[in-house]
C-alpha positions as CSV (number, residue, x, y, z in Angstrom):
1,X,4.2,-20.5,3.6
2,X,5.0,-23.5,5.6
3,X,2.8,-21.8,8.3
4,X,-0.1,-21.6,5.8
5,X,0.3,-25.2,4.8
6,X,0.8,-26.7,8.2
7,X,-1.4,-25.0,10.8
8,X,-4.9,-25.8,12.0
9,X,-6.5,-22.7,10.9
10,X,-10.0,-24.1,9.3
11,X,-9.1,-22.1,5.9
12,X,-8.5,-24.1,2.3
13,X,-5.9,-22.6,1.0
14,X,-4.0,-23.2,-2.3
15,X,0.3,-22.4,-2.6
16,X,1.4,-22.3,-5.6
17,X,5.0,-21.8,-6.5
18,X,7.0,-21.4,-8.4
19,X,9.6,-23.8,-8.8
20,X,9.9,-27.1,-6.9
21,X,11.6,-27.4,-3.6
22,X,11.1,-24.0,-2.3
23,X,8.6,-25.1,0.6
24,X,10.1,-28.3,2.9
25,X,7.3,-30.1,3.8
26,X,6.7,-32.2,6.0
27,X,5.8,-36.0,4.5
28,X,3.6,-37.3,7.4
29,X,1.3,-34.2,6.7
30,X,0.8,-35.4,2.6
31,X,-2.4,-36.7,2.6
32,X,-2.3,-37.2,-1.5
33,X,0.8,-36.6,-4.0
34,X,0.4,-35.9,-7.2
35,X,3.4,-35.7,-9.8
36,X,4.4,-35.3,-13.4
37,X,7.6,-33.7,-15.0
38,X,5.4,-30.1,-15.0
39,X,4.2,-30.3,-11.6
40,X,3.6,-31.6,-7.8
41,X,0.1,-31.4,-6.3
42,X,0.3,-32.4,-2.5
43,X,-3.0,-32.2,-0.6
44,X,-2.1,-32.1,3.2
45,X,-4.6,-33.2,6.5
46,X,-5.4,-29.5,7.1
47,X,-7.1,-29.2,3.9
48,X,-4.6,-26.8,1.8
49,X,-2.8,-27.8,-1.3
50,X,0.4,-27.2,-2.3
51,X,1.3,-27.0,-6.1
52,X,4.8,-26.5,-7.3
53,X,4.8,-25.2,-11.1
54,X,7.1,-25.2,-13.8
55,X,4.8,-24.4,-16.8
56,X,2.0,-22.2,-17.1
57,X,0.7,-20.3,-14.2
58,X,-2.5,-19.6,-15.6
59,X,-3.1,-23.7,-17.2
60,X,-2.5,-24.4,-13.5
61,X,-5.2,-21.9,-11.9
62,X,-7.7,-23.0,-14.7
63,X,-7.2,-26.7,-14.0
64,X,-8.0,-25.7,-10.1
65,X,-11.1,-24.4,-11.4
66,X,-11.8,-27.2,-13.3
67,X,-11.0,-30.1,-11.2
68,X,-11.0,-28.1,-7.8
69,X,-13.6,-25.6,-7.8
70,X,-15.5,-25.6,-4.7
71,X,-13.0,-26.8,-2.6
72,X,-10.6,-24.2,-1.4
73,X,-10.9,-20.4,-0.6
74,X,-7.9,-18.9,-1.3
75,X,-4.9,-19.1,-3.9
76,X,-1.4,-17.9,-2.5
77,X,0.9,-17.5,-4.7
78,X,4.6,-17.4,-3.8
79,X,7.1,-15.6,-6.1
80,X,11.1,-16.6,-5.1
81,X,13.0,-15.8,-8.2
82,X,10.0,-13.2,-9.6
83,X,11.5,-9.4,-9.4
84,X,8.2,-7.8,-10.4
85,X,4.8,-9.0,-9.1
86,X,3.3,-6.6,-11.6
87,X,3.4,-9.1,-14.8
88,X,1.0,-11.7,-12.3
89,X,-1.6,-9.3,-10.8
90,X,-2.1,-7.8,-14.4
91,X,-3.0,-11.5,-16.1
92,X,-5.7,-11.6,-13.5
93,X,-7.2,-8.6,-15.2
94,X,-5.8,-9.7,-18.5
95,X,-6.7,-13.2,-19.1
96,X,-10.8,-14.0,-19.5
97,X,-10.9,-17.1,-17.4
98,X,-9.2,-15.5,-14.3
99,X,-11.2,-12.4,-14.6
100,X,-14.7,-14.8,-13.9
101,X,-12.9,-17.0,-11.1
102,X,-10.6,-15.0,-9.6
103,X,-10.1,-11.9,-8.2
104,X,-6.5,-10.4,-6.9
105,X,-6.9,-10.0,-2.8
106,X,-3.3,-8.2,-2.5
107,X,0.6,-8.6,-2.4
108,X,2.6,-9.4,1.0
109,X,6.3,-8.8,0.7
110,X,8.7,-10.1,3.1
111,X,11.5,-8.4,4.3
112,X,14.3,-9.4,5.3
113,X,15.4,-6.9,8.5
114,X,18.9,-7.9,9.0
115,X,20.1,-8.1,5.4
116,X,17.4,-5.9,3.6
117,X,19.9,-2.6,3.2
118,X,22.5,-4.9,1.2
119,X,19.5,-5.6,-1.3
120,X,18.2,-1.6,-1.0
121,X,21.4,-0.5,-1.3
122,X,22.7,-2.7,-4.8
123,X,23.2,-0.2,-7.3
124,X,21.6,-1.6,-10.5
125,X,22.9,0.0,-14.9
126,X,21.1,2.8,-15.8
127,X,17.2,2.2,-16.4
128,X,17.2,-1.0,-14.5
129,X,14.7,-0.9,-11.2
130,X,16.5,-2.5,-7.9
131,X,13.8,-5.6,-7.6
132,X,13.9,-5.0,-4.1
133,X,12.6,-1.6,-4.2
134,X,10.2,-2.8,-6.6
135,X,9.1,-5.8,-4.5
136,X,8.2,-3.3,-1.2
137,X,6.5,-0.6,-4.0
138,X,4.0,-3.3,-5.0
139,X,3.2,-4.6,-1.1
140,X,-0.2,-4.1,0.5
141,X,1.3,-5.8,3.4
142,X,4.8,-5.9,4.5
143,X,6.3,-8.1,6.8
144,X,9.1,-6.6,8.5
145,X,11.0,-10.2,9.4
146,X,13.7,-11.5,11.4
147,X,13.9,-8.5,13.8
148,X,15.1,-10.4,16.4
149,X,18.8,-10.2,14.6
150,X,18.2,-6.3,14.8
151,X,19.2,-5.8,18.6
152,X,19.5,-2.1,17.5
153,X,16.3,-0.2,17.9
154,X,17.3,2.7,15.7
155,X,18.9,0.6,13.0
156,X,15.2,-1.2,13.1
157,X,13.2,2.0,13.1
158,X,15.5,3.3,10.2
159,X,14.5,1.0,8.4
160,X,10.9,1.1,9.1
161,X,11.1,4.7,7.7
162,X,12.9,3.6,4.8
163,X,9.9,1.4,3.7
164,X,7.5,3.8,4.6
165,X,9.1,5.8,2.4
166,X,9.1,4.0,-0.4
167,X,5.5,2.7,0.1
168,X,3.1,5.0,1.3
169,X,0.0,2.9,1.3
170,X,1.3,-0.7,2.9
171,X,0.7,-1.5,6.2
172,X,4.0,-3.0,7.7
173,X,3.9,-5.5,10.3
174,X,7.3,-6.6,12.4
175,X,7.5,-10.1,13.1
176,X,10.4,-12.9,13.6
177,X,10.0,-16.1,12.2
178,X,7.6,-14.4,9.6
179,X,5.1,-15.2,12.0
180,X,1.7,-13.0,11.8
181,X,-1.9,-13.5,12.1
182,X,-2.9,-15.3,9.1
183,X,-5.9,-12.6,8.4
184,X,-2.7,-10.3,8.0
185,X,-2.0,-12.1,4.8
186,X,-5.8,-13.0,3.6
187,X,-8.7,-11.0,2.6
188,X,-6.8,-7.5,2.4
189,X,-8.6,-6.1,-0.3
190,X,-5.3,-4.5,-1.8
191,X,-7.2,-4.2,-5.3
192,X,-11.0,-3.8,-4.0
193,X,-12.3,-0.4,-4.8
194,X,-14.5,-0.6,-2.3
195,X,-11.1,-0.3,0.0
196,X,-9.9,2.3,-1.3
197,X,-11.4,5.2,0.3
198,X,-9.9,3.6,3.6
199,X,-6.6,3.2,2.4
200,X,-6.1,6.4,1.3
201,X,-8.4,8.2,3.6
202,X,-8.3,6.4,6.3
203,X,-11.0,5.1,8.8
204,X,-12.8,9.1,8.5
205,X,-15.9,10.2,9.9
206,X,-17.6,13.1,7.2
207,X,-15.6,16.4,8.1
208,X,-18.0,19.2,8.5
209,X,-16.9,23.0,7.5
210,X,-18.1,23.9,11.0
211,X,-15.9,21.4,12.5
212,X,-12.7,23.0,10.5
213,X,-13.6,26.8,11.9
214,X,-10.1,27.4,13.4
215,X,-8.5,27.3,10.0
216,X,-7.3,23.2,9.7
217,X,-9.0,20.8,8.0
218,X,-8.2,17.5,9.1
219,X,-9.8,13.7,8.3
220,X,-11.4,12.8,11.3
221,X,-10.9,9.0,12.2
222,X,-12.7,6.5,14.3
223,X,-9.9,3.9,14.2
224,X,-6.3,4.8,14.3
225,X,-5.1,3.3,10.9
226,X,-1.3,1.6,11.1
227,X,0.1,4.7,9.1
228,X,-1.5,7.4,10.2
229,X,-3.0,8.1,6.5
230,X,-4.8,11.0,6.5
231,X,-4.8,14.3,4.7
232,X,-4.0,17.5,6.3
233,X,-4.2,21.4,4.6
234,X,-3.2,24.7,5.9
235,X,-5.4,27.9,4.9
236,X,-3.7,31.5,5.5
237,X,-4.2,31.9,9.1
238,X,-3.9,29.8,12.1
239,X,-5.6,29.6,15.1
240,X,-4.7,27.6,18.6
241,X,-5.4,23.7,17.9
242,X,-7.7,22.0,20.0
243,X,-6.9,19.4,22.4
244,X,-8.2,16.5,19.8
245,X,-6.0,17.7,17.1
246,X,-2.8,17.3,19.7
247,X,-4.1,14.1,19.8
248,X,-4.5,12.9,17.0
249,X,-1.0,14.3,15.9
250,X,0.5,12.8,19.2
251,X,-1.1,9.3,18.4
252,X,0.4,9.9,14.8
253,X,-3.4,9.9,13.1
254,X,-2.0,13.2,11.7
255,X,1.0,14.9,11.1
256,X,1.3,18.7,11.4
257,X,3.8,20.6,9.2
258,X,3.2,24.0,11.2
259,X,6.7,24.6,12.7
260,X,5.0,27.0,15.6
261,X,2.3,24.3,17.1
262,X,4.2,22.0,20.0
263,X,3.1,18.5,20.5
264,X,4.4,15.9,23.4
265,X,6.9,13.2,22.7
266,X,4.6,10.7,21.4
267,X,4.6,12.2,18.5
268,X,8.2,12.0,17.8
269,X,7.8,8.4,19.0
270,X,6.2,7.6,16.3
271,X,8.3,9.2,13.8
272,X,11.7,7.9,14.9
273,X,9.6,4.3,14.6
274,X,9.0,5.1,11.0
275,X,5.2,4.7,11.6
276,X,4.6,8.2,10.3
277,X,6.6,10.6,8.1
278,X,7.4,14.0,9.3
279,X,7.6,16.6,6.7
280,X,8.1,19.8,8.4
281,X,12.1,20.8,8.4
282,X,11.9,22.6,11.2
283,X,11.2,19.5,13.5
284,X,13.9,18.0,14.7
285,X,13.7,14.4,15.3
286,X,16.7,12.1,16.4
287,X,16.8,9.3,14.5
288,X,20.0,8.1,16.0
289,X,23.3,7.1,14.8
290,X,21.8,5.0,11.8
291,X,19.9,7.8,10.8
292,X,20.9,8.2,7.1
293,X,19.6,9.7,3.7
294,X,18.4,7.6,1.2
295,X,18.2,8.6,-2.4
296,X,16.2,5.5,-3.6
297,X,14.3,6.3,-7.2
298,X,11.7,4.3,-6.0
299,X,9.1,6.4,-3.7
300,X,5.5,7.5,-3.0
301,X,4.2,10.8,-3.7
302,X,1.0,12.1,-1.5
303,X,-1.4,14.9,-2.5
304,X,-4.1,16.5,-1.3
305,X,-6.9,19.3,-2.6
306,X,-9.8,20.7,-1.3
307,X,-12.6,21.3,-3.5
308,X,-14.0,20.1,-7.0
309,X,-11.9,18.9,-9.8
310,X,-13.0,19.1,-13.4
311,X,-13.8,15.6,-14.7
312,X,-12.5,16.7,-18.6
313,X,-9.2,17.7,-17.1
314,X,-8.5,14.9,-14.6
315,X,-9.8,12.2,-16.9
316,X,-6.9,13.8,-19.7
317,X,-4.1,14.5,-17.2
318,X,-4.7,10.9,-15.6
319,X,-4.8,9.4,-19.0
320,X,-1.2,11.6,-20.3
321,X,0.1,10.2,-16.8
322,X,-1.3,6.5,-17.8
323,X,0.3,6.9,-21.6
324,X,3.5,8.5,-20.8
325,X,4.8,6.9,-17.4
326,X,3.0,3.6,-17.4
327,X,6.3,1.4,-17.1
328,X,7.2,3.7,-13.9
329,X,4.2,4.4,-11.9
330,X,3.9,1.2,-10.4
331,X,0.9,1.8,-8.5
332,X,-1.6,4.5,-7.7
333,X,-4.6,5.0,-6.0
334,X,-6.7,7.8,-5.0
335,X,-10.4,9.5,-3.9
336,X,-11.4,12.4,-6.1
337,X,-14.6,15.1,-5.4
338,X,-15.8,15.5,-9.2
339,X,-17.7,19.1,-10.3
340,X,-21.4,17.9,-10.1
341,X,-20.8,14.9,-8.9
342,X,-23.1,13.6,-5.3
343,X,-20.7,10.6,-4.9
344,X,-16.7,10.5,-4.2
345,X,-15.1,9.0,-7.1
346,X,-12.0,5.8,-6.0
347,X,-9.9,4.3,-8.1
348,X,-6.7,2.8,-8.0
349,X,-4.4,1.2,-10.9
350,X,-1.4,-0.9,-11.6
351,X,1.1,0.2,-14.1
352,X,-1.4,0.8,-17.4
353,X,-4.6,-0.9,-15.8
354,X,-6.4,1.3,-14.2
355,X,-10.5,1.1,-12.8
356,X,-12.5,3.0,-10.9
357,X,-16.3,3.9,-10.0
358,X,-18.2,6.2,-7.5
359,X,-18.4,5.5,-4.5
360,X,-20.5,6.6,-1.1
361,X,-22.4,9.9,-1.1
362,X,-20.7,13.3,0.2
363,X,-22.1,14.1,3.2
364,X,-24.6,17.1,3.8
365,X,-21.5,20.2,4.7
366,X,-18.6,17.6,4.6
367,X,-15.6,19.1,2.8
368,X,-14.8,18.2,-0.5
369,X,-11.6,16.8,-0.8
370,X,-9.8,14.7,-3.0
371,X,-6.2,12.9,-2.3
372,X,-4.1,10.6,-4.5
373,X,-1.5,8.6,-4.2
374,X,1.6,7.4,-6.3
375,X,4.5,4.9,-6.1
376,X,6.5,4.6,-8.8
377,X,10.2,5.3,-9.7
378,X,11.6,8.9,-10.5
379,X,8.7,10.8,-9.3
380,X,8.4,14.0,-9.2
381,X,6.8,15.7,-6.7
382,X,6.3,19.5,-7.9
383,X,6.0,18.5,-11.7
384,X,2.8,15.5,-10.5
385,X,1.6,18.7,-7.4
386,X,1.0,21.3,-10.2
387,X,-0.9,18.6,-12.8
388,X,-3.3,17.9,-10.1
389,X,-3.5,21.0,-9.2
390,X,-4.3,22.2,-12.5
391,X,-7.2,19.9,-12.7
392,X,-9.1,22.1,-10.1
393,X,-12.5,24.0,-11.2
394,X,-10.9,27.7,-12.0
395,X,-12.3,29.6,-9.2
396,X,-10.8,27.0,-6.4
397,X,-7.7,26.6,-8.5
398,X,-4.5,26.9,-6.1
399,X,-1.1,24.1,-5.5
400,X,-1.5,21.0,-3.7
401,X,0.1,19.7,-0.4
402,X,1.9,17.4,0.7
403,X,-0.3,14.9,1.9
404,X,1.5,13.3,5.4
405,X,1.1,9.5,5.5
């Protein structure tokens, strides 16, 4: 924050938080100070406000837009003392004067490197969610900070696959100081529909049947995305890979789950990182002395289908998930191929809001695919795996797999 208030970085960019005194700054930067027994308005000489809030988030946002509007491009809210950032991004859907003025760009959680498994760890009563599983389960972007005070490289990298593991879809940065490019924080499109396709796809190119002969079907990127988040399926028989698919497993674009294909060190490289999740048992990876199993109810769940679905039965087994498990799936976002539909179908939701709309056009012999992706608390794998799956048309009909992230 005091980054974003302090630096030269040609942006106009409004903190708010949420209770006064969290951000020191700087009095020879205040340019104007503003301040009742509610709140403190302090306009700096880089252009940015900073507004400390005691009453009404949403009376403050619609006074910016009312006294304000024009002058500043981005609202950054910061949440000390706030378990759940769920209750904030759903009154920007909720509330009509947001909706027209504001639109939710994504949620950054920092993290702390060097005390973050005393807060993980914190056993919480029965039916109460540890807020700082919560807190990583909502992120689009996670800052992995203070890593400096981690000299251990293993005890770092465990705890990069911890995250991962609990958050399938954030990209997760490593920084000290909480120091990162400011676009790392701004303009993520965490909640644009348009984005979604990447996020869980990945950066693909259209993946031909031709180009999946040898029995693999893999997404095909142009850009190696942070997590290596792409889908990977397994028909009966296997043939040799080809030198691109040992690359883009090796570069951790792809993970391979088939116990009898070798691939160079790189690969494990980037698992004992935590950059990508191994799912086959019979690789062995050496995570180190710090290597240790985590039984957190918080976690993602990735799965992947080829062919059509049935719009009837995914719209009802989506909307029994939505009724029945709201409080616990804390976010979910996915890209289906609909029965006689031309266009991919994204959508992504937030506890019980959920949107979505078609999106580009399936390419001529591209294979149909459709992947989703859960985080939430108590998942379970199998029982969510056989729902989708039962959502195929009937003559495709067979289980999901994991999806790798």
């Amino acid at each position: 924050m005091n980054h974003i208030l302090t630096q030269d970085h040609g942006k106009k960019i409004v903190v708010i938080e949420n209770e006064f005194g969290e951000i020191d700054i700087d009095g020879e930067l205040v340019v104007h100070k503003e301040m009742n027994e509610n709140e403190n308005i302090l306009l700096l000489n880089n252009g940015c406000l900073c507004c400390s809030v005691r009453g009404d988030l949403v009376d403050m946002l619609a006074r910016l837009i009312d006294e304000r509007k024009g002058e500043f491009d981005h609202v950054v809210i910061e949440t000390t003392g706030l378990a759940n950032p769920a209750p904030i991004i759903q009154t920007f859907y909720l509330e009509p004067a947001l909706l027209d003025n504001f639109r939710v760009d994504g949620v950054v959680t920092l993290v702390d490197a060097k005390h973050a498994h005393l807060h993980l760890d914190e056993v919480k009563p029965n039916g109460i969610v540890n807020e700082a599983l919560e807190q990583i389960a909502f992120a689009d972007r996670i800052i992995l900070n203070k890593t400096d005070l981690v000299p251990d490289e293993q005890e770092l990298n465990s705890l990069h696959r911890r995250i991962r593991e609990i958050n399938a879809l954030a990209i997760i940065q490593r920084a000290n100081k909480a120091k990162v490019p400011l676009d790392f924080t701004l303009g993520i499109g965490g909640f644009d529909l348009e984005k979604v396709q990447e996020a869980v796809m990945g950066k693909e190119k259209p993946i031909t049947v031709k180009e999946t002969g040898h029995g693999h079907s893999h997404a095909s990127t142009e850009d190696s995305h942070d997590e290596g988040q792409h889908g990977h399926s397994h028909s009966s028989e296997h043939d040799a890979h080809s030198h691109s698919h040992d690359t883009m497993v090796d570069s951790g674009e792809v993970e391979c789950t088939d116990p009898t294909h070798s691939h160079s060190h790189s690969h494990n490289t980037m698992v004992e990182m935590g950059e990508v999740v191994c799912t086959d048992p019979t690789h062995s990876h050496s995570h180190g002395a710090h290597s240790h199993t985590h039984d957190d109810a918080v976690g993602s769940v990735s799965l992947v289908l080829d062919g059509d679905v049935d719009l009837d039965k995914i719209n009802d087994w989506l909307g029994v998930l939505l009724n029945d498990r709201w409080e616990t799936l804390f976010r979910m976002k996915g890209v289906l191929s609909i029965e006689g539909c031309d266009e991919r179908y994204v959508f992504q939701g937030v506890h019980a809001l959920f949107e979505g709309m078609p999106d580009r056009p399936w390419a001529e012999g591209e294979i149909r695919r459709s992947k989703l992706v859960f985080i939430g608390k108590d998942l379970v794998e199998k029982e969510l795996a056989l729902g989708f799956a039962d959502c195929l048309v009937e003559e495709k009909k067979k289980v999901p797999m994991k999806a790798t992230m």
